[in-house]
Structure formats: C-alpha cells, structure tokens
N, C-alpha and C positions, 0 to 999 in steps of 0.2 A: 519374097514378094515385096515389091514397092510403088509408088506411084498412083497410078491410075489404069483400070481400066477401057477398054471401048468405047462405052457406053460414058464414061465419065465419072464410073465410082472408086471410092478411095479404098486402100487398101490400109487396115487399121487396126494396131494391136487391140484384144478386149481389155486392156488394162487401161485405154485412153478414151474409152466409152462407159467403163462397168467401175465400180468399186469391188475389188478381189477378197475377200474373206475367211475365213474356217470359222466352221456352226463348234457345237461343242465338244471340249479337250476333254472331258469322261463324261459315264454313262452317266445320272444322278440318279437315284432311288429309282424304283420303280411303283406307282400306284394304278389301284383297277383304274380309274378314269384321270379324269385333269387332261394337264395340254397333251397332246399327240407330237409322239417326234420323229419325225420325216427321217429313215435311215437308208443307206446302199439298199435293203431290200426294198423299199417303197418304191424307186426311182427305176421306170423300167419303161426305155426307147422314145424320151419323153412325156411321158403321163409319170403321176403320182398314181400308185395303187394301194388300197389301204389293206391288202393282207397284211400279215404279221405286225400290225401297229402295235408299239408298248408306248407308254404313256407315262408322263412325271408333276406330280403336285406343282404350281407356279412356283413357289416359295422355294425349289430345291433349284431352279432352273438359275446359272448367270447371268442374268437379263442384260447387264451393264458393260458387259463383252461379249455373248449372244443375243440381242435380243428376238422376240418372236418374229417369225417373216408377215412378209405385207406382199400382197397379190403383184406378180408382175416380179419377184426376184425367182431366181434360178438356181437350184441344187444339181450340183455335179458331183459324182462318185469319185471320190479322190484314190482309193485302193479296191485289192481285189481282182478277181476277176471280170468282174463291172465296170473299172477305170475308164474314168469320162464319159460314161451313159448322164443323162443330164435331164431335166421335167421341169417347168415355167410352174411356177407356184401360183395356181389358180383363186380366185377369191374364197373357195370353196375350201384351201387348206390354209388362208391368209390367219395366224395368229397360234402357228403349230410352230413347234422347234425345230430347230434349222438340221439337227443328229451328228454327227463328227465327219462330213464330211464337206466340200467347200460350196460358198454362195456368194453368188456373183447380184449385184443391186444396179441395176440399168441407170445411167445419169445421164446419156446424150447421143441415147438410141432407140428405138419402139422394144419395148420389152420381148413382143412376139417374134420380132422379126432376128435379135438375137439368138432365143433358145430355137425357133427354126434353123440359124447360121451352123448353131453347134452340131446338132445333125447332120449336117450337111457331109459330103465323102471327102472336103478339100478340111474343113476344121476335124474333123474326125482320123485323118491320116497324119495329120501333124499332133495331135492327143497319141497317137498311139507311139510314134517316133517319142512323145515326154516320159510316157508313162514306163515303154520298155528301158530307160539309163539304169534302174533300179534294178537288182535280182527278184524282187519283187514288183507287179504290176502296179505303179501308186502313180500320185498327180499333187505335187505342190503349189501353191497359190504365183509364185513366181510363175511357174510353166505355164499354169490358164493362161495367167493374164498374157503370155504373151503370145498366144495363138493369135494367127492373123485371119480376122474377116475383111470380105470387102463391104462398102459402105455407102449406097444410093443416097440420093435426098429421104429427109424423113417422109415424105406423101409418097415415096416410090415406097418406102417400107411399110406404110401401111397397107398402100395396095398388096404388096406383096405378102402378108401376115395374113389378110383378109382373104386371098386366094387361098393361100395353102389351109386356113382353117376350113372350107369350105373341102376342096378337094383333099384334105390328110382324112378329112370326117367321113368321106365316099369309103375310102380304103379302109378305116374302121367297122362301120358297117361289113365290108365283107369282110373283116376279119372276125368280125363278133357272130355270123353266119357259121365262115367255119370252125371256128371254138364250139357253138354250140352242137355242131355235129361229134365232135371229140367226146362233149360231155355227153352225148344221146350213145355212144360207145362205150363209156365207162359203165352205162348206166344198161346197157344192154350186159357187158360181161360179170359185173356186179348179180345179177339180176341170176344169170345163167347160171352162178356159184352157188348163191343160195339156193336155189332149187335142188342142183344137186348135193349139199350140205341135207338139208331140210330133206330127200327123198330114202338118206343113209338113215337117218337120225330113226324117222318114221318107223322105217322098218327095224332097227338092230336099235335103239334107244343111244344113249350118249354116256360119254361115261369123262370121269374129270381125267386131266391131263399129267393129272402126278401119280396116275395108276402105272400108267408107260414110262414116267421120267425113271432114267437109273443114277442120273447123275446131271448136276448143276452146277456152272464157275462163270465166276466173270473174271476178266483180265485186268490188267494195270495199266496206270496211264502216265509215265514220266513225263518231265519237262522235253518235249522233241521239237525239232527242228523246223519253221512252217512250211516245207517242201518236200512231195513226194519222195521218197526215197527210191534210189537208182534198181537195178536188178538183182545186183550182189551185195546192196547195202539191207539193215535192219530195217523195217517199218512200225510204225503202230498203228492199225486200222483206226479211221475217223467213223463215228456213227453210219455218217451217211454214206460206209459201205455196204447196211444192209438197206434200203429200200424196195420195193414194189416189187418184192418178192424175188429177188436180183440182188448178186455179189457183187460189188465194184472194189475188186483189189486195187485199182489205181488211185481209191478213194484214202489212203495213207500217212503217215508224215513221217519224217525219216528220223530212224532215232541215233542219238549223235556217238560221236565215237567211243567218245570215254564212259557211255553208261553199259553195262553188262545186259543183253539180252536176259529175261525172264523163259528160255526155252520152252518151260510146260507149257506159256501160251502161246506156242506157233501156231497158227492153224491149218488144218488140214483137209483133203478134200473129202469133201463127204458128211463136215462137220454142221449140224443142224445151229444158224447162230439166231437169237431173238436180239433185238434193242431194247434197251430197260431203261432207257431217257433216249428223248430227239423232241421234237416239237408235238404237241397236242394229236396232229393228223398221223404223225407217223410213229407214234411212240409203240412199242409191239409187235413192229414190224421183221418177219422172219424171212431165210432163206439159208439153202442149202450151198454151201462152197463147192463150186469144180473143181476140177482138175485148176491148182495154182502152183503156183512158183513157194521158194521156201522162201524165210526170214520175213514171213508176216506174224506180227503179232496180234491177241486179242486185247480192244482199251477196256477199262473197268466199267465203260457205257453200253457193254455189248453181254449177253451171255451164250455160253456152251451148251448145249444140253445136249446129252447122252439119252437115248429113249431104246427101248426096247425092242425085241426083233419083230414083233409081232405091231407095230406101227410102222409104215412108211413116211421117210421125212419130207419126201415132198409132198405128199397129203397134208400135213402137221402145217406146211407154207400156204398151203390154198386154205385148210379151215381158219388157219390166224386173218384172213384178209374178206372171211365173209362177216357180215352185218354184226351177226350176234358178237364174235369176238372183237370185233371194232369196236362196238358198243360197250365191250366188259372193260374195252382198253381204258375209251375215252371217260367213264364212270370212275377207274381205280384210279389214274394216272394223280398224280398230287406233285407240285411242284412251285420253286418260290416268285418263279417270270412268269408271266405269260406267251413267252416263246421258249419254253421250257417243261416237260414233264417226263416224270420219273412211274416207273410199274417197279414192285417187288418182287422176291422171285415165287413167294407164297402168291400172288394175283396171279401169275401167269399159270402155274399147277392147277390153279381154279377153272381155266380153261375147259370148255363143254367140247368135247371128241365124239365124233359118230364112233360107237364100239362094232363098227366092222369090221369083219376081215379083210387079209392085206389084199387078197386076189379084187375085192371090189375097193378099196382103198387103191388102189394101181388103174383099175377101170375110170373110177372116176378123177383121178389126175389125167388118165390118155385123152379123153373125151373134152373137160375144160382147157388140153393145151391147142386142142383140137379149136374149141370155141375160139379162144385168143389168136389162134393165126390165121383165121380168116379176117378178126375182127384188127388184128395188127399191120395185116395188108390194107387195111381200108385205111387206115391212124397215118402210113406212110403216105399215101396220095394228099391227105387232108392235111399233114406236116409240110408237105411239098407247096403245096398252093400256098401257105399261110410263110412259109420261106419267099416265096418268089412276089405276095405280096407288100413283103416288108422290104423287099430289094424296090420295089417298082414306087415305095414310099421316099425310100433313103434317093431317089433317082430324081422324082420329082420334086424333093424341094431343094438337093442341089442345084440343078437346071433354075427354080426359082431366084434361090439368094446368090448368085453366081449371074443372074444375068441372061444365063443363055436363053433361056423363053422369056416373051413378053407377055406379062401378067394379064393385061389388056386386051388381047386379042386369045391367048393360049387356052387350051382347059388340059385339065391333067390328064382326063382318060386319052390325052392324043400323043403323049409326050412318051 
C-alpha cells in the first residue's frame, strides 16, 4: 500500500506514528498486591480484562527500560495463540506494567483511533501474514511497526474514535446480555448437579473417596517440544487436557526424539485422570479418556486413579464438579503464584462420594447428561449470536478507519 487514498488519507507505516517497544524481558517476583501487569491473558479483542492478574512489588519492576504505561498507549500480544490481539490502555489500568509482550506509545496520531485501526480486518491480515514466518505464532516490534494504516486528518480521527466508542459500546451491551445468559446456564446446570449429588447423599450418606481408590500415579514431565505432537509421534499431555469434565488429547506437546518414552505412562481409554495443579478455578478438575490414539503420555501435573468396580467413573467426574468438591478443591489447593495451585493426592482421597450403588450411580450420570444437552443446545445458539456479533464489530470499525462509511452521517446499526 502507498499513497493516498479517495478521500485523501495517507497511508502510514505504525512506526512513523507510534514509538515501537517490548514491556518486560522476565517475569519479576510475584507479590499479593503492588503494581498489576497487563500480560497476553488480560488483553482480549481490545479491552484489558483483569482475570488472572499477577502483580510485582515496584522495586523488582525495570522502570528505566519498562516503565509503567500511561493511558492512551497500546499493548499488543506479541506470541502465542493470541498474536496481535491488542487493548488501548485505559486511564483505569494507566501506571500497571506493560508484561512481556509489545507497546506501542501514540506521538502523531489520536490514540483511539489507532488501537481502533489495529482491529480493523486490513491491519489484522497483515499481523497475521508477520506473525505466521515463525514455526511459532509471535510478532516482533520490527513487524508492528510496520504494519500499514491509513491516516485521516486528526479532527477526522477524533470523529471517528468518538463514533466507534459510542457504537463498539451498543455491541458490548448485547454482548454482555448474552454472556449473561451463558452464566444464567451454568448456573442452572451447576444447580441441577447438586441437587442430584445432595438427593444420593440424603438417602445412601457419603463416604470418603480413598475407600474406592485402588491405585494412584502421576506421570512425568520432560523438557518437550512446544508443539503438538503429530499422530505417530510421542506426546505429553498439558494440564489443560483435563478440563470441564472433557479429554482434550490434542491439548499435548511432542516429546522430542532422542528422550525414551516413560511407556507405563501411556494413557488409556477408560482411564479416570484428576489435575493436581492448573489454576485456582480449575485445579481438581476430572475426566474420563475415550477411545484415543496411542503415544500419549501422563505429565507429573495430572494423576491416574484406578477405583474400584463398585464406583462408576464418570459419576467420580460429575461429583468432582459439584459445589462441595469445588469448594474442598479451592480450600486445599496451596501454591506459590497466584495463577497457580497445587491439590495432594491425600486432598483428593478426602473427597465426600455419595456411597450409592453403581445402578443409581449410572442413573444419575444418564439424567445430568440428559440436563447438559438440552442446556448445550441453548450455549450453541447464544455462542452463535456472540460469534456473529464480534464479526458485525470487527466489520464496523473497519468500514470506520478505512473510510468506507462516513462517521457524520452513518450509525453502525445500518452498516
């Protein structure tokens, strides 16, 4: 791209508008409070989110080659599966650490109207052209800078900052509508679990979870490769192949040629697996393997548990995910981050099990998969809408910093 557009605007590398940068080159200590540091996980579609915030006393931070951001500069995802998702640093996160990944400091352009531009599907397709040269998906401060926007007079870009804040805020609203319908879902199947957990309990009483164990192991975790391992290649499961009560065998990393597979820990199907570190929400987290492929191994993050004929293991995955055992997880869990916790394997034997039989142990698995697929057909429709509103966002404020609509006359719901 060069020149000029239609309308008269220029076409302008971000390096001859922006100061280019990387926030910081390690993590530093971690303390309960002090500064907050803005990392890949905060930064999501434009907004800052403060899930998973970890925090560093000032004094460990390199203020004199990072120093703390000031409202109006821009954090972009430099790696990952994230590369180039990007959030305007609001006055609200102005004097938080910039986290290891890159920021961009506005000098001869309205701050909004750039972190609008990077959204945009024309800066967004040329990020993604940077970030795929790598075997890995990353973004070097070279590459930002020289993505090209185009570039109104600055009173055209404020108009146009001031539209999209207005109309991106419409499509917020209904996206914060249907989130909370998702969470009125969770909170209905949540709900439907414990009652039937609580209706076993009542009648048959509870009994601890190390009466059924016959056996306990966790796996090993070598130095492996950061990429999924092929079909006929070795793996070693990453934690977050057990989540929300679901195997994700593709969740892996391939272990490299020259280490010897650990065999005893392949896993198999059928095998009942816990997490015994992931993050605070999800530490404890069980589920039962299908039918898999071979040369997956178990990491030292996960354990086996062998249980007895007289427990059903997918019951064992529904009782780990009702209330009470959340509650035992998030009590026991101990760990040195705060995006970090660890369960023992004595905590997880402490486990309270309805001591019912398998034939109502199986009833009430049919019944709650029963609740989840009515309530999973609804999640898909309200997935869809919240899909097709993030397209109709990315749509309208290209159309914006591009030109094609006129701020002045347009409104978004027309576009």
């Amino acid at each position: 791209m060069s020149g000029k557009t239609s309308q008269g605007w220029t076409h302008t590398a971000i390096k001859r508008v922006a100061h280019v940068r990387y926030g910081l080159g390690q993590p530093p200590p971690s303390s309960p409070d002090g500064v907050p540091i803005l990392r890949a996980t905060n930064i999501y579609r434009g907004k800052i989110v403060p899930e998973g915030l970890i925090y560093a006393d000032l004094k460990d931070l390199p203020l004199t080659r990072a120093p703390l951001l000031k409202a109006g500069e821009i954090l972009v995802v430099r790696s990952g599966a994230y590369t180039g998702d990007s959030a305007l640093v609001t006055s609200e996160w102005e004097g938080s650490a910039p986290g290891y990944d890159l920021r961009l400091t506005p000098e001869r352009v309205e701050p909004r109207f750039l972190a609008y531009s990077l959204l945009g599907i024309e800066a967004t397709h040329q990020i993604d052209i940077a970030r795929s040269r790598a075997a890995q998906p990353h973004l070097n401060a070279e590459e930002l800078g020289e993505i090209e926007i185009v570039l109104p007079q600055i009173e055209e870009q404020w108009r146009i900052a001031d539209f999209l804040d207005i109309e991106t805020l419409r499509i917020q609203r209904m996206e914060s509508i249907q989130r909370a319908v998702l969470s009125k879902l969770d909170e209905r199947d949540r709900a439907f679990l414990d009652l039937e957990i609580d209706r076993l309990e009542v009648r048959h009483g509870v009994k601890s979870f190390r009466r059924s164990i016959r056996r306990i192991e966790q796996g090993a975790s070598p130095q492996c490769d950061n990429v999924p391992a092929d079909e006929d290649e070795w793996g070693v499961l990453k934690v977050s192949s057990v989540k929300h009560g679901w195997f994700w065998p593709e969740e892996n990393k391939r272990l490299p040629d020259d280490l010897a597979p650990e065999r005893r820990y392949e896993v198999r199907a059928g095998d009942l697996l816990v997490t015994r570190a992931n993050t605070p929400a999800l530490v404890g987290a069980a589920a039962v393997v299908p039918e898999v492929r071979r040369k997956l191994l178990l990491c030292d993050k996960i354990f086996r548990i062998e249980v007895d004929s007289e427990l059903d293991r997918q019951f064992v995955v529904l009782v780990s995910r009702g209330t009470k055992v959340r509650d035992l997880c998030g009590a026991a869990s101990h760990g040195t981050s705060q995006s970090m916790a660890n369960l023992k394997a004595e905590e997880i034997k402490e486990w309270p099990i309805p001591d019912a039989g398998l034939a109502e142990q199986r009833e009430m698995v049919r019944r709650v998969t029963e609740q989840h697929a009515v309530t999973g057909a609804l999640r898909e429709k309200v997935s869809r809408q919240l899909e097709l509103l993030a397209e109709r966002r990315q749509a309208l404020i290209t159309a914006a910093v591009t030109g094609r609509i006129d701020v002045t006359t347009a409104r978004g719901a027309g576009v």
